[in-house]
C-alpha positions as CSV (number, residue, x, y, z in Angstrom):
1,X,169.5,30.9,-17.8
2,X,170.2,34.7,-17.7
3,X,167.1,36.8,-16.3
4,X,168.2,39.6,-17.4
5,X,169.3,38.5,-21.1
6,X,166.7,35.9,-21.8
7,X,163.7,36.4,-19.8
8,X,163.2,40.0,-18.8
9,X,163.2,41.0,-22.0
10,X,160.0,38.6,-23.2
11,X,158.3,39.9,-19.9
12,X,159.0,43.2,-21.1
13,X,157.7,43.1,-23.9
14,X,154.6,40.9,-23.1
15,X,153.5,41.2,-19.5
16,X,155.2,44.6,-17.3
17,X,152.7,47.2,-19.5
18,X,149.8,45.3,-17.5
19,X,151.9,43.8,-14.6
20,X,154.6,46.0,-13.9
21,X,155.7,49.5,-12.4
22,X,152.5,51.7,-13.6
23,X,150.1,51.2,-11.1
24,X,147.6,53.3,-13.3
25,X,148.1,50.6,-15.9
26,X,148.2,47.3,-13.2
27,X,146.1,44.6,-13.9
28,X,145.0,42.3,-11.3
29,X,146.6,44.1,-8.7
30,X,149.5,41.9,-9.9
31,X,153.2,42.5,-10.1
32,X,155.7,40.9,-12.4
33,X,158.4,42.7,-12.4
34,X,158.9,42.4,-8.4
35,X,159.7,38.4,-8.0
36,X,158.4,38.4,-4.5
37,X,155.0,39.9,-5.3
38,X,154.8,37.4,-8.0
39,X,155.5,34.6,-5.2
40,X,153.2,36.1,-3.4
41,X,150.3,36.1,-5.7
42,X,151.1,32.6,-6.9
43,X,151.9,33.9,-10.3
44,X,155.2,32.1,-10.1
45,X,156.2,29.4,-7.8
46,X,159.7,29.1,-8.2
47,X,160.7,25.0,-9.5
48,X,157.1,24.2,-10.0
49,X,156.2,26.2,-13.9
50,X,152.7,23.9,-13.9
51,X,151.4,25.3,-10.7
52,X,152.4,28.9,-11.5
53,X,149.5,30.6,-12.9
54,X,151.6,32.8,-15.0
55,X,152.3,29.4,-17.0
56,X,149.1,28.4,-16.8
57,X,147.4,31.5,-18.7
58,X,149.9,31.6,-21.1
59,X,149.6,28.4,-22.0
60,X,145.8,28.2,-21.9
61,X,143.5,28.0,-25.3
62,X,140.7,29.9,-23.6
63,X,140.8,33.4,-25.3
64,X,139.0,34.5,-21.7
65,X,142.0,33.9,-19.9
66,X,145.1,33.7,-22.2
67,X,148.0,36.2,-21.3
68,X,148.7,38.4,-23.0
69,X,145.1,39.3,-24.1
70,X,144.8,38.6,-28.0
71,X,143.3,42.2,-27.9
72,X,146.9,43.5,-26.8
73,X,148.0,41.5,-30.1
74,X,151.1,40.5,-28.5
75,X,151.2,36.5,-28.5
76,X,153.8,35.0,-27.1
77,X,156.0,32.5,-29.2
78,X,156.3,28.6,-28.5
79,X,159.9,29.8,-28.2
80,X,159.2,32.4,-25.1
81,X,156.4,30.4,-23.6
82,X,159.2,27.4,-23.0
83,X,161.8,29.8,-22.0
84,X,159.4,31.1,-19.2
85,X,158.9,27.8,-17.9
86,X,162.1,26.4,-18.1
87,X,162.6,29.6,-16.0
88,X,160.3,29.0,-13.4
89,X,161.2,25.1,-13.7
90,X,164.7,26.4,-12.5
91,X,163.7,28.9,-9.9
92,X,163.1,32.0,-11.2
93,X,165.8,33.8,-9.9
């Protein structure tokens, strides 16, 4: 799986305006786009997709905690959501 092909551009497009470079803009005081601040935070746990919360809030039904935000009216695809955790599933490199 390509990072740079496949999955950087779903993150880009769904998660870095609130988890990325723009610390005016940072949410959570979490980082996405730096993998070992993600690590860090839990957000991704490289081979283990179910106990990464970044997998676990996109994947959640609860509109409080869903990601992205259905205000940012962004969802994320079945087709990106599997791509992320396949991802993850195969270390997140």
């Amino acid at each position: 799986m390509s990072y740079n092909f496949e999955v950087r551009p779903v993150l880009a497009a769904k998660c870095f305006s609130c988890h990325g470079v723009d610390a005016g803009n940072r949410k959570a005081k979490l980082r996405l786009d730096v993998r070992e601040e993600a690590i860090a935070k839990k957000a991704i746990i490289p081979g283990d997709p179910q106990a990464s919360s970044v997998i676990e809030r996109i994947f959640t039904k609860d509109a409080d905690d869903v990601m992205p935000p259905e205000d940012r009216h962004q969802p994320m695809t079945t087709t990106e959501k599997e791509l992320l955790k396949q991802w993850i599933k195969q270390g997140a490199k």
